[in-house]
N, C-alpha and C positions, 0 to 999 in steps of 0.2 A: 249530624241530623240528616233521614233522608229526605231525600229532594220529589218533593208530588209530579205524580206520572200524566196529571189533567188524564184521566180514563173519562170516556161517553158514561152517561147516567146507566145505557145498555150496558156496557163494558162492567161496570160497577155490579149490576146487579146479575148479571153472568158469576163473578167472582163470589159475590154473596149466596148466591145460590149452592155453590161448588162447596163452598165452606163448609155450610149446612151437608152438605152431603158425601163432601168427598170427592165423587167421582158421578161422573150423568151419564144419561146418551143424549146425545143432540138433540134426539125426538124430543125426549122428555123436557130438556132447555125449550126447547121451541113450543113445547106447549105449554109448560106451566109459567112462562114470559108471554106467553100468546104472541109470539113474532109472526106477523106477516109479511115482510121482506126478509127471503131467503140471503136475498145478494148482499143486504147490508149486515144479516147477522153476521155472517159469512166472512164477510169484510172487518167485521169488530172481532170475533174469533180469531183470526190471522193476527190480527195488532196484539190480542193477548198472548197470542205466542210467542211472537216477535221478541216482545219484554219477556219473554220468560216467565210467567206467569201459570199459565197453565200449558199441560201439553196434551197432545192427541194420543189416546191410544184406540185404535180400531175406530169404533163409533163412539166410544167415549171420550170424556174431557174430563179432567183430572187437575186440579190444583194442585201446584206446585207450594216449595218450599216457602218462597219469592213471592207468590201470591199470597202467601198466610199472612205474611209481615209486608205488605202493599197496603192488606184492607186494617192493619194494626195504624198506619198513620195517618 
């Protein structure tokens, strides 16, 4: 059984976002979440990557394998 990652409600709905689409640009996360703190999205984006979740490419964000089956549990 896997073991829950506790993700930020942010965290989660970054992930759910990505799913729906695949692949973003940060812009686009940042406005259609309507983030007003850069630093903390910033900060929650890094923890997703850390876990392997999603990765950076360019200015995009891209869901990972590991993120598909995160939001499955």
């Amino acid at each position: 059984m896997p073991r829950r990652l506790g993700l930020s409600p942010l965290q989660r709905d970054i992930l759910v976002l990505l799913e729906e689409a695949g692949a973003e640009t940060v812009g686009t996360i940042l406005a259609t979440l309507k983030i007003t703190d850069v630093e903390q999205f910033n900060a929650q984006i890094n923890g997703l990557v850390t876990l392997g979740l999603i990765r950076k490419e360019q200015s995009d964000l891209v869901l990972t394998e590991r993120g598909k089956v995160a939001l499955r549990t």
